[in-house]
C-alpha positions, 0 to 999 in steps of 0.5 A: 519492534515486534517483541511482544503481542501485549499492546501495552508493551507495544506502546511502551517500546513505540514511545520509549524507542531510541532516535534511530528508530523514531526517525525510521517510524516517520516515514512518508509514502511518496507520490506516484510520481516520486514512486517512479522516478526514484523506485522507492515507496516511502521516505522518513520526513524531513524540513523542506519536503512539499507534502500533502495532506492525504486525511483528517479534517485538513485533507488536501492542504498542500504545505513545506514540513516546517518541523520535525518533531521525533519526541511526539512523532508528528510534523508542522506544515507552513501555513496550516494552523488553527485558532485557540478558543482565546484566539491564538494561532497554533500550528497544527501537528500531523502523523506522517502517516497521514501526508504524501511527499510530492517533492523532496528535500535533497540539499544533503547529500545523506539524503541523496545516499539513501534514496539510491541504496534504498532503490531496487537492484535492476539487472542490464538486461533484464526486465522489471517483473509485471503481474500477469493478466488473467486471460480469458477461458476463451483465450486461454483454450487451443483453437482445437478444443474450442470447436471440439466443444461447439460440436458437442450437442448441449444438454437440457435441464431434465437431462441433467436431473435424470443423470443425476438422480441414478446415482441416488437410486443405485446407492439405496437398492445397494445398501452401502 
């Protein structure tokens, strides 16, 4: 949806999309533990997901979606309402964004197709790429080099003055 860097015109296409990439806009990051059993890190929202509130003034609420709205972009959970100042009961709308899916909802089997085309391609045999540690500069040395340098005599501080002051004074008698 990145045609233009006017925000105006950003909005405009975000609130005038069609179905298919509203429905894609509603995307949820998974749990953790949804995160590694499926391999993937996010999923459009649908009824029936278990979902967590992650912010707002209702963070930690733990509710079943029970609407889906595509037009304003937001989702009602079961059991989370506020009262109206004339004491009515509305449900609240929340961001997808703004909640976690802790379980899923997979009676369609659409669904199910698309967590496996969404999974990451892992070759037999071959190992899942993990970041490498930094290794220490002690670690990192030969065994050789290591007690090459705890030989060498160290230097004080009025060494490293004098060593650094000659330079200067050749460079004022050369005139360069």
């Amino acid at each position: 949806m990145q045609g233009t860097k006017n925000p105006g015109k950003q909005r405009k296409m975000y609130f005038n999309a069609p179905a298919h990439e509203r429905h894609k806009s509603m995307a949820a990051p998974l749990s953790p533990e949804l995160i590694a059993q499926k391999g993937i890190k996010a999923l459009p929202v649908r009824k029936g997901d278990s979902v967590r509130v992650m912010r707002g003034d209702h963070k930690g609420f733990d509710g079943k979606i029970s609407k889906v709205d595509l037009k304003h972009y937001r989702v009602t959970l079961e059991g989370l309402t506020r009262e109206k100042v004339d004491g009515s009961t509305v449900f609240v709308a929340l961001h997808p964004s703004k909640i976690m899916i802790r379980t899923l909802n997979l009676d369609d089997k659409a669904r199910k197709a698309v967590i496996e085309r969404k999974k990451p391609i892992i070759k037999k045999g071959a190992k899942p790429a993990k970041k490498a540690a930094p290794k220490k500069a002690a670690e990192a040395k030969p065994a050789e080099e290591a007690v090459a340098e705890a030989e060498k005599p160290e230097t004080t501080k009025e060494e490293t003055k004098e060593s650094t002051a000659k330079p200067e004074a050749v460079q004022a008698e050369g005139g360069n």
